[in-house]
C-alpha positions as CSV (number, residue, x, y, z in Angstrom):
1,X,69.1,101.6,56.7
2,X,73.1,100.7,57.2
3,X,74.8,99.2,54.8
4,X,76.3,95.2,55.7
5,X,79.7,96.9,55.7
6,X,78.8,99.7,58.4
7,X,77.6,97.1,60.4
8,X,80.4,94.3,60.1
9,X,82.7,97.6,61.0
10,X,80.3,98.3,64.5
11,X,80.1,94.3,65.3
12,X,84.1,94.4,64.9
13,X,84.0,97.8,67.1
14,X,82.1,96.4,70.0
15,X,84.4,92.8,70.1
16,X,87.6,94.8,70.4
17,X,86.2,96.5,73.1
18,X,84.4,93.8,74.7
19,X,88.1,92.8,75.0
20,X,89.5,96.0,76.4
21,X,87.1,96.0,79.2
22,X,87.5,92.1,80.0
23,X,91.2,93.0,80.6
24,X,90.1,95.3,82.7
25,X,87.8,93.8,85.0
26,X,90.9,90.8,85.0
27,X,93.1,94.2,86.4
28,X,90.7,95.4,88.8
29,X,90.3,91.5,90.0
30,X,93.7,91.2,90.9
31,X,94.2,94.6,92.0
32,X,91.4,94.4,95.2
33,X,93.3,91.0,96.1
34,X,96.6,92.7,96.4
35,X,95.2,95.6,98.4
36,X,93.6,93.5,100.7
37,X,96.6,91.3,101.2
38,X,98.8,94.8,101.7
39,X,95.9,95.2,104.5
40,X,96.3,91.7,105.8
41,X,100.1,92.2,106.2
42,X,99.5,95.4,108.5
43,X,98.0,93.2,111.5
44,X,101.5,92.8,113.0
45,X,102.7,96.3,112.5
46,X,99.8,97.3,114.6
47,X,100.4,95.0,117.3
48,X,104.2,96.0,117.6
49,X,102.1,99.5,117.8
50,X,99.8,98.7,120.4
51,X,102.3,96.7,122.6
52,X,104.4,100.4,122.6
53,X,101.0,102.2,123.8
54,X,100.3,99.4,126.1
55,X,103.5,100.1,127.8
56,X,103.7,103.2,128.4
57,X,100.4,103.1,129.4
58,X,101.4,100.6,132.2
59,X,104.0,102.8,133.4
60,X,102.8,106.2,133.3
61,X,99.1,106.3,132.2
62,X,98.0,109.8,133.0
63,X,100.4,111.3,131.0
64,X,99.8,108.8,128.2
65,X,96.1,110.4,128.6
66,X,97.1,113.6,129.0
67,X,99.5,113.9,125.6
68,X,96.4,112.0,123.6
69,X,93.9,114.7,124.4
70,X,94.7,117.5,123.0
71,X,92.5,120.7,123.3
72,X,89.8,120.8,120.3
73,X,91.2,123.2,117.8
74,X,91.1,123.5,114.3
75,X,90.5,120.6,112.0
76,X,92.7,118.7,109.5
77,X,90.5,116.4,107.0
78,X,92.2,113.6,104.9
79,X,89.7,112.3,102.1
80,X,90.9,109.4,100.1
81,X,89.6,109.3,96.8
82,X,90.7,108.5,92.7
83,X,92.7,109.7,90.4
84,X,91.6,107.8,87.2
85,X,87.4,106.9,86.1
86,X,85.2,104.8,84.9
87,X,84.9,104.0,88.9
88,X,81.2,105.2,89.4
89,X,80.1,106.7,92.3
90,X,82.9,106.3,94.2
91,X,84.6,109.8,94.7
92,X,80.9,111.5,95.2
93,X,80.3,109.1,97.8
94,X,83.2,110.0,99.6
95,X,82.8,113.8,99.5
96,X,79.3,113.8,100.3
97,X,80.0,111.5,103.4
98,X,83.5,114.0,104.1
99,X,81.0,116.8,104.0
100,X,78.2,115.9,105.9
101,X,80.7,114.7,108.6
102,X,82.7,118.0,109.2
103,X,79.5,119.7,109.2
104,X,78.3,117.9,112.0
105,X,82.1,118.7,113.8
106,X,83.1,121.7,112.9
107,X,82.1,124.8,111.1
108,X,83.8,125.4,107.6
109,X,86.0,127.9,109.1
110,X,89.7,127.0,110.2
111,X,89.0,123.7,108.6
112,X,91.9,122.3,106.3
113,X,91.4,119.2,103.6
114,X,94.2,117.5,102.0
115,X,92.4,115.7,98.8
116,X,94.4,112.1,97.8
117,X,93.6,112.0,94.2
118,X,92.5,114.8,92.0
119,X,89.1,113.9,91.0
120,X,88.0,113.7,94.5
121,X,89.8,116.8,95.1
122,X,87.9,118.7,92.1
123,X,85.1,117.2,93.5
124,X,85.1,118.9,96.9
125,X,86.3,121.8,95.0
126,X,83.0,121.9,93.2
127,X,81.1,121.5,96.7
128,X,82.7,124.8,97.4
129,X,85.2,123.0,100.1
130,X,88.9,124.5,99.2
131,X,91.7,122.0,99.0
132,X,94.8,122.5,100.8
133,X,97.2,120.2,99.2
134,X,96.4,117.8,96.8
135,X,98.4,114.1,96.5
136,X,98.6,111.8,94.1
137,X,97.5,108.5,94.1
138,X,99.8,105.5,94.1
139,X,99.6,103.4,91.6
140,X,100.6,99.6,93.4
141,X,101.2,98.7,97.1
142,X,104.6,99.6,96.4
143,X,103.5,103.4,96.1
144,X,101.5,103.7,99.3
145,X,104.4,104.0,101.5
146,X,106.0,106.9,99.8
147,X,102.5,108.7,99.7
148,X,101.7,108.5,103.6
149,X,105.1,109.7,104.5
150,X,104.6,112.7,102.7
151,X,101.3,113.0,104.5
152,X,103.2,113.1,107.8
153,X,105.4,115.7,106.7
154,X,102.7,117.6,105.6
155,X,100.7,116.3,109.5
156,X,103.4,118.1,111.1
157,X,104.0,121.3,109.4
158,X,99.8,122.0,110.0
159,X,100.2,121.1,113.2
160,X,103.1,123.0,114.2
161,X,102.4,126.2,111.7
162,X,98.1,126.0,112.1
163,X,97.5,124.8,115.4
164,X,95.8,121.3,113.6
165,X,94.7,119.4,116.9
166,X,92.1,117.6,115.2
167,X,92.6,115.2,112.1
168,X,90.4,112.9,110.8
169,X,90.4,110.7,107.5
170,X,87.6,109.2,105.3
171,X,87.5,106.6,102.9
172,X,85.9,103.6,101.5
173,X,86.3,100.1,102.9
174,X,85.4,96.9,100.7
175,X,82.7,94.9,102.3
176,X,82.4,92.3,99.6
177,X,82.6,91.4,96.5
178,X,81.9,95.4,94.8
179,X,80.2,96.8,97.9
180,X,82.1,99.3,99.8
181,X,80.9,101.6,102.7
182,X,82.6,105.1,103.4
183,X,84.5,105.4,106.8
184,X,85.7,108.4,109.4
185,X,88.4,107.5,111.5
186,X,90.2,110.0,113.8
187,X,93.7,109.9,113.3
188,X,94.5,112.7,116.4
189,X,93.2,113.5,119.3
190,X,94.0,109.5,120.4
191,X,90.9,107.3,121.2
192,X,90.3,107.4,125.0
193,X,88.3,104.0,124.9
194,X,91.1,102.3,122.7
195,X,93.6,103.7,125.5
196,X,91.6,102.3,128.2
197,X,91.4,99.2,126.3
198,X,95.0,98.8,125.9
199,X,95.8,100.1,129.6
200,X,93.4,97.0,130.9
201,X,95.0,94.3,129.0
202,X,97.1,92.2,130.4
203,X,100.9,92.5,129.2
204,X,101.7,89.1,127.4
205,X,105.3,89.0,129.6
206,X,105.6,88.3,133.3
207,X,108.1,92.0,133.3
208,X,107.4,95.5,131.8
209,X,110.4,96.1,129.5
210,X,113.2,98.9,130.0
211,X,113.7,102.4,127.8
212,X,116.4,104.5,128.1
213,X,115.7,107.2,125.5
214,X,113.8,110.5,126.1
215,X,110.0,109.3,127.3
216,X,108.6,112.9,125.1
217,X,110.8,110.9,122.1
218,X,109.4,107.6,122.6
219,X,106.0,108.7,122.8
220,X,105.7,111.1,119.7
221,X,108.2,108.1,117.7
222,X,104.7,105.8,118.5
223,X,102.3,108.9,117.6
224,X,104.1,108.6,114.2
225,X,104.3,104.5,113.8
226,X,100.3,104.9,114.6
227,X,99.5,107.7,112.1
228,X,101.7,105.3,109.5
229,X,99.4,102.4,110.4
230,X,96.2,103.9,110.2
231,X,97.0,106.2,106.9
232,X,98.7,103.3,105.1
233,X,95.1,101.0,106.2
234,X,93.0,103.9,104.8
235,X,94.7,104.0,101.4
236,X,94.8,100.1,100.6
237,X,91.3,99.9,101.6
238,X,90.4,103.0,99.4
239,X,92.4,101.4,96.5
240,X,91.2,98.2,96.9
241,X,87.1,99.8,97.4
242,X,88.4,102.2,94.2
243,X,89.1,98.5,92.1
244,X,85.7,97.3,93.4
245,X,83.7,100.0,92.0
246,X,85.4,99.9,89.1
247,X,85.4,95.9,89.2
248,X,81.3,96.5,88.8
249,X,81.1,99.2,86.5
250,X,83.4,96.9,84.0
251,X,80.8,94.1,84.6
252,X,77.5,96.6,84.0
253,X,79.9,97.6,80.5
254,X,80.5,94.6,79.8
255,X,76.7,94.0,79.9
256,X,75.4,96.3,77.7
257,X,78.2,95.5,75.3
258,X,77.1,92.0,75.1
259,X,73.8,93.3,74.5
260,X,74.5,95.8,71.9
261,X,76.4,93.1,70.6
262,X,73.7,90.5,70.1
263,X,71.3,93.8,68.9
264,X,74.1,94.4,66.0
265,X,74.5,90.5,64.7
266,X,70.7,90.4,64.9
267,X,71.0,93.6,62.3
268,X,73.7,91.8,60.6
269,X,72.3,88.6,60.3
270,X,69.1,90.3,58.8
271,X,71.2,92.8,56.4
272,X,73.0,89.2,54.9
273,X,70.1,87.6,54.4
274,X,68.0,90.5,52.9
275,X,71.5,91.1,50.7
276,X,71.2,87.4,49.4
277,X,67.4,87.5,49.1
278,X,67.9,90.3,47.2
279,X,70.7,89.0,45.1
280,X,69.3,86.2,44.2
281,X,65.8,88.3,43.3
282,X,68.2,89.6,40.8
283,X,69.2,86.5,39.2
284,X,65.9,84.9,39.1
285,X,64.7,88.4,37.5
286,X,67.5,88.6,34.9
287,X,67.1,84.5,34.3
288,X,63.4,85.3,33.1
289,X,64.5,88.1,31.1
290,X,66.8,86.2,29.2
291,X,64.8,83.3,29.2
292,X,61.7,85.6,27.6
293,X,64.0,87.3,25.0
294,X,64.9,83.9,23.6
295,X,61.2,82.9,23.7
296,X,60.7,86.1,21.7
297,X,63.8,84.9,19.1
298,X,62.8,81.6,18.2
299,X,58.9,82.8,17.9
300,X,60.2,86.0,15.2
C-alpha cells in the first residue's frame, strides 16, 4: 500500500502537469487563430494573382494554355507535416493519404518528395518512400515566408536538372474546431478548368492594361507569385491543422489527468483518514494501558 507521503508527492506531480498542458492547449488556441488569419490575409494576393492570369489570358489565350500544360513527366511531391509531437495522428494521416495518392498517379519510379518537417519525413521514410530534401518547419507566420521561398529554389533546380513537370502538395486543412481533412493540390501542370474560368470572367475595367516587358518574363514572374500563394496557403493550413490536432490531444490529456487526479485524492483522502483512524487506535490503546496499570497500582 503507498505511504501518505508517496501519494501527496504523485497528487503534486499530476497538478504541475495539469498546468503544463493547460498552457499548452492556451498555445495551440491561439496558434490555429493566427494561422488562419495568415490564411485570411492571402485572399488579396490571389486576386492580384488571378487578375495577371486573367490578362494574359485575354490577350493571348492559347499560349497561356499551351505554357500551363506541360507534357506528364516525372513527379515532384511536397508533403507538409510536423516537426514536434504530442500532435496524434496527424503526420500518419498525411503520409498514408501522400502515398495512396501517387500510387494512383504515378509509379514509385522517377518520383521525388520533399518532406516539410522531419517526423513526417521519417515517417515516409519508414513506408519505404525516400526523401529528397527535407525542410524545416517554421515556427510563427513570420517563418512561412522564408520556408516557401526556399521551396521554389529547390522547384526550379528539379525542374530544370530532373525534368519535374508534375508537382503536387498535400496537407491538412482545419474544418473545425480539431477536425482537419488531408488535401492534394497540384501546384504544376496549371488547372485547365481554373484557366477557363478565369479566361470567361469578365475583366472588372472597361480596357485591358498595357506591359512592356518580355511576355516569357511576365508569364513565368506569375508562375512564381502563384506557386508562392498556393505553398504559403498549404503551410498555414498545415500549421494551423498541426495546432488542432494537438489542440485535442491536450484536451484528451488533460482528461485523463483530471481523472487520475480525482483516482489519487480519492487514495489520499482514504490514506489520511485510515492514518488518523489509526493514530487515534493508538491513543485510545495506550490510554487503556495506562489507565489498567494504575488500576493494577492502587489494587497492590
Amino acid at each position: 500500500m503507498e505511504t501518505y507521503e508517496s501519494l501527496r508527492g504523485k497528487l503534486r506531480s499530476a497538478q504541475e502537469l495539469k498546468s503544463i498542458v493547460r498552457t499548452m492547449k492556451t498555445i495551440a488556441a491561439v496558434a490555429i487563430r493566427q494561422y488562419e488569419r495568415a490564411v485570411e490575409s492571402l485572399s488579396e494576393y490571389n486576386r492580384a494573382v488571378e487578375l495577371g492570369f486573367q490578362f494574359l489570358l485575354k490577350k493571348e489565350p492559347e499560349r497561356v494554355m499551351e505554357r500551363g500544360q506541360m507534357p506528364g513527366g516525372n513527379l515532384c511531391a511536397i508533403v507538409f507535416g510536423s516537426d514536434q509531437g504530442m500532435c496524434g495522428q496527424f503526420n500518419d494521416r498525411i503520409v498514408s493519404f501522400a502515398i495512396d495518392n501517387m500510387n494512383r498517379i504515378q509509379k514509385p519510379e522517377g518520383r521525388i518528395l520533399l518532406g516539410i518537417g522531419v517526423r513526417v519525413a521519417a515517417r515516409l521514410e519508414g513506408e519505404k518512400q525516400p526523401v529528397e530534401e527535407q525542410f524545416s518547419v517554421p515556427g510563427s507566420v513570420e517563418g512561412i515566408t522564408s520556408m516557401v521561398q526556399k521551396i521554389l529554389i529547390r522547384i526550379e533546380d528539379l525542374r530544370s536538372n530532373k525534368e519535374i513537370d508534375q508537382i503536387i502538395i498535400f496537407y491538412h486543412k482545419r474544418i473545425s474546431g480539431s477536425t482537419y481533412n488531408p488535401r492534394m493540390v497540384y501546384l504544376l501542370p496549371l488547372n485547365k478548368e481554373w484557366l477557363r474560368s478565369l479566361e470567361e470572367r469578365e475583366w472588372p475595367a472597361r480596357v485591358l492594361p498595357l506591359y512592356t516587358m518580355d511576355w516569357n518574363q511576365l508569364f513565368s514572374a506569375l508562375i512564381r507569385q502563384y506557386l508562392f500563394f498556393l505553398l504559403y496557403r498549404a503551410s498555414a493550413e498545415s500549421l494551423a491543422s498541426e495546432n488542432a490536432s494537438r489542440l485535442s490531444s491536450m484536451q484528451a490529456a488533460e482528461k485523463n489527468i483530471e481523472d487520475r487526479l480525482e483516482e489519487l485524492r480519492t487514495q489520499f483522502n482514504q490514506q489520511r483518514q485510515d492514518s488518523i483512524t489509526a493514530e487515534m487506535m493508538d491513543i485510545v490503546a495506550g490510554f487503556e494501558a495506562l489507565t489498567s496499570e494504575r488500576r493494577e497500582e492502587q489494587f497492590s
